[in-house]
C-alpha positions as CSV (number, residue, x, y, z in Angstrom):
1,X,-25.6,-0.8,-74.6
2,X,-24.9,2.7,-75.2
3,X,-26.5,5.9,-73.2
4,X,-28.8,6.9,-75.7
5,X,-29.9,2.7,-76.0
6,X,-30.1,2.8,-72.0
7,X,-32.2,5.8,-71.8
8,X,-34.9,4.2,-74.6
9,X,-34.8,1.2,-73.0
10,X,-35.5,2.6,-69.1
11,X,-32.3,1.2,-67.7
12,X,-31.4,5.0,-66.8
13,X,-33.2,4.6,-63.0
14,X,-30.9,1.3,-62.1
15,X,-27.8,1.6,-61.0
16,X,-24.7,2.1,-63.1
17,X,-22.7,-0.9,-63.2
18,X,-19.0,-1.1,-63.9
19,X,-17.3,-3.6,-65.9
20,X,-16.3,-5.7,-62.9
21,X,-19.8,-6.4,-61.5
22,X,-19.9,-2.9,-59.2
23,X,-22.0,-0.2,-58.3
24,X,-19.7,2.5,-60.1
25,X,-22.1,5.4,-58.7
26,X,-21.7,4.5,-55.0
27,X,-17.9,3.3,-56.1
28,X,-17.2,6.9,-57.3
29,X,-19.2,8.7,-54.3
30,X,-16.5,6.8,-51.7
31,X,-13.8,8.1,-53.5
32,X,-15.2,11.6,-53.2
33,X,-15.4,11.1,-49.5
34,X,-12.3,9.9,-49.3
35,X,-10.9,12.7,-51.2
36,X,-12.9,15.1,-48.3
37,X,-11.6,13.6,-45.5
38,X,-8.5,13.6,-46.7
39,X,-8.3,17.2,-47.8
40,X,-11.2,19.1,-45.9
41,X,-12.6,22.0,-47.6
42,X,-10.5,25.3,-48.5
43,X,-9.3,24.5,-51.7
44,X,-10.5,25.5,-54.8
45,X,-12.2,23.3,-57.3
46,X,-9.3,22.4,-59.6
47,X,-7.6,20.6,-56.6
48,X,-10.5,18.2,-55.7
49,X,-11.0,17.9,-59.5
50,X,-6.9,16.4,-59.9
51,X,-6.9,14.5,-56.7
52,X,-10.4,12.9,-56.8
53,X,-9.3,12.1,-60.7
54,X,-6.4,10.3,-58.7
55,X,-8.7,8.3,-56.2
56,X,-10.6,7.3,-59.3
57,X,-7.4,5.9,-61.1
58,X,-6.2,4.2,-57.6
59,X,-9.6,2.5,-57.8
60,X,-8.9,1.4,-61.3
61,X,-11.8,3.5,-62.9
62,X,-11.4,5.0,-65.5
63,X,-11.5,8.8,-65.4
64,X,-10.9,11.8,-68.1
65,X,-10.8,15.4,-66.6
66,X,-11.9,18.3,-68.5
67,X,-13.6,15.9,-71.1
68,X,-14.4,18.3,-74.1
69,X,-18.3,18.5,-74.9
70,X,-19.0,19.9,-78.7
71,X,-22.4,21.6,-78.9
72,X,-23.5,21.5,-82.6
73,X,-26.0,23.1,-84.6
74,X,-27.2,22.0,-88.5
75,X,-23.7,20.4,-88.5
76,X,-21.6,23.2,-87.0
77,X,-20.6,23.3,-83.5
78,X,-21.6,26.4,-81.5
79,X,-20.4,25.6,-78.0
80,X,-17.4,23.8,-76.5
81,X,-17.5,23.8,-72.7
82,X,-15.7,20.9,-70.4
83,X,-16.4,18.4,-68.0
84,X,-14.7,18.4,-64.6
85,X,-14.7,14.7,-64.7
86,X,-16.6,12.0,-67.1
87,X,-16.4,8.9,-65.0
88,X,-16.5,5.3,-67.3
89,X,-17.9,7.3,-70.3
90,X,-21.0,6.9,-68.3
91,X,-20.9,9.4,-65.3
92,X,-20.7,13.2,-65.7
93,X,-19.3,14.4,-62.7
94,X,-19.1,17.9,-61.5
95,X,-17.2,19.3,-58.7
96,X,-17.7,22.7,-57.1
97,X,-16.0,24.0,-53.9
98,X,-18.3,26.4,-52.9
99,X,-19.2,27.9,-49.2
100,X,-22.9,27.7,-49.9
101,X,-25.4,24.9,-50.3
102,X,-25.8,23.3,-53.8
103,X,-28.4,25.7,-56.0
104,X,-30.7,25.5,-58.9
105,X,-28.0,27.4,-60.6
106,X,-25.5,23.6,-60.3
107,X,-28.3,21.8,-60.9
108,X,-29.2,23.2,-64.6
109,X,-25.3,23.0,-65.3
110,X,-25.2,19.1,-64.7
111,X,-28.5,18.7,-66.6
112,X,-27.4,20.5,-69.7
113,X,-24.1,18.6,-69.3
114,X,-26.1,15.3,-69.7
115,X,-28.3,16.6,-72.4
116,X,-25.1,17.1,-74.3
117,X,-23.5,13.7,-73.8
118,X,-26.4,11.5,-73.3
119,X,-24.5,10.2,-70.2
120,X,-27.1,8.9,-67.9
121,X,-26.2,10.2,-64.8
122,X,-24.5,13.0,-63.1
123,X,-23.2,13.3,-60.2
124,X,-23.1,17.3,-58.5
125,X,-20.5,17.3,-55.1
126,X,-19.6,20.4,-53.7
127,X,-16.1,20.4,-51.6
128,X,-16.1,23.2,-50.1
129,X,-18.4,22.9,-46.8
130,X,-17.3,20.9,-43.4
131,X,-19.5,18.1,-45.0
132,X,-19.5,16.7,-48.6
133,X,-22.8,17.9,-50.2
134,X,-23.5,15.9,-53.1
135,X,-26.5,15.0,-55.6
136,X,-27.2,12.1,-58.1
137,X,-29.3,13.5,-61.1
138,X,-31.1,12.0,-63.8
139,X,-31.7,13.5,-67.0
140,X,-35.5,14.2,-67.6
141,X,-37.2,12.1,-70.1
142,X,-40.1,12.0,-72.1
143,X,-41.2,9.0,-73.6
144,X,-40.3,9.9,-77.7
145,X,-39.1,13.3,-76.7
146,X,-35.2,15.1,-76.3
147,X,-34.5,16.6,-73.1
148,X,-35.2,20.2,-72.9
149,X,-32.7,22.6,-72.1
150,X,-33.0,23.6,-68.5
151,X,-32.1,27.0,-67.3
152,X,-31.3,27.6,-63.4
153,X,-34.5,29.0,-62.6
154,X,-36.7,26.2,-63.9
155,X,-34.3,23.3,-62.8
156,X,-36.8,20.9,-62.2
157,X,-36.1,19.0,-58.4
158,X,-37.8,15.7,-58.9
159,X,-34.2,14.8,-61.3
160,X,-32.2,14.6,-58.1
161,X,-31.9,11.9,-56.2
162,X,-30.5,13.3,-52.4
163,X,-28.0,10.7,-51.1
């Protein structure tokens, strides 16, 4: 079942399963605590970005850094930004080492990230406090409708799922 088919069909609030019968979301989140505890915070976001790409593979998931995302418009794109990390073509994962708590301004990235891929789910981990701060987010549906574009200030807070 693709993304768009899973987020028709409802599947989108059940956990992501990998091929080998897992729970790639939590599966992905221990590698990104591993990748903390291993490294601390102090880096900037390209490091985490390589070495949690690394855990991944170790783990034997599959992992593309700086995916490429086209944005098009009446057939002709407008927009090419990149993913930190698209986990199992399924998981858009976004890594920020910042000294601050995670803000609506993060929030709004990740959810335009999954507008543009129909993945569906994100994951939003910041390296760069004493303690991983992360977020699982859900795109916001509507039954029969396309998700809106979501700027930082309207980021809407019932999408994240605090772990």
């Amino acid at each position: 079942m693709d993304c768009e088919s899973n987020r028709k069909s409802g599947v989108m609030n059940q956990l992501l399963v990998d091929a080998k019968g897992n729970d790639l979301t939590y599966r992905i989140i221990g590698a990104a605590m591993t990748v903390h505890n291993h490294l601390g915070s102090g880096y900037k976001e390209e490091v985490y970005e390589r070495v949690l790409g690394e855990e991944l593979g170790k783990r034997e998931i599959e992992t593309v850094r700086q995916f490429p995302v086209h944005v098009d418009n009446e057939g002709a794109t407008v927009a090419t930004f990149y993913l930190d990390l698209y986990v199992e073509n399924q998981v858009v994962f976004e890594v920020k080492a910042i000294n601050h708590q995670l803000t609506s301004d993060e929030f709004a990235q990740v959810l335009n990230y999954l507008k543009a891929t129909s993945a569906p789910v994100g994951w939003l981990s910041n390296f760069g406090r004493r303690r991983l701060d992360y977020k699982r987010i859900f795109p916001a549906i509507w039954e029969g409708k396309s998700i809106q574009r979501i700027g930082r200030d309207n980021a809407i807070k019932s999408n994240i799922d605090s772990e």
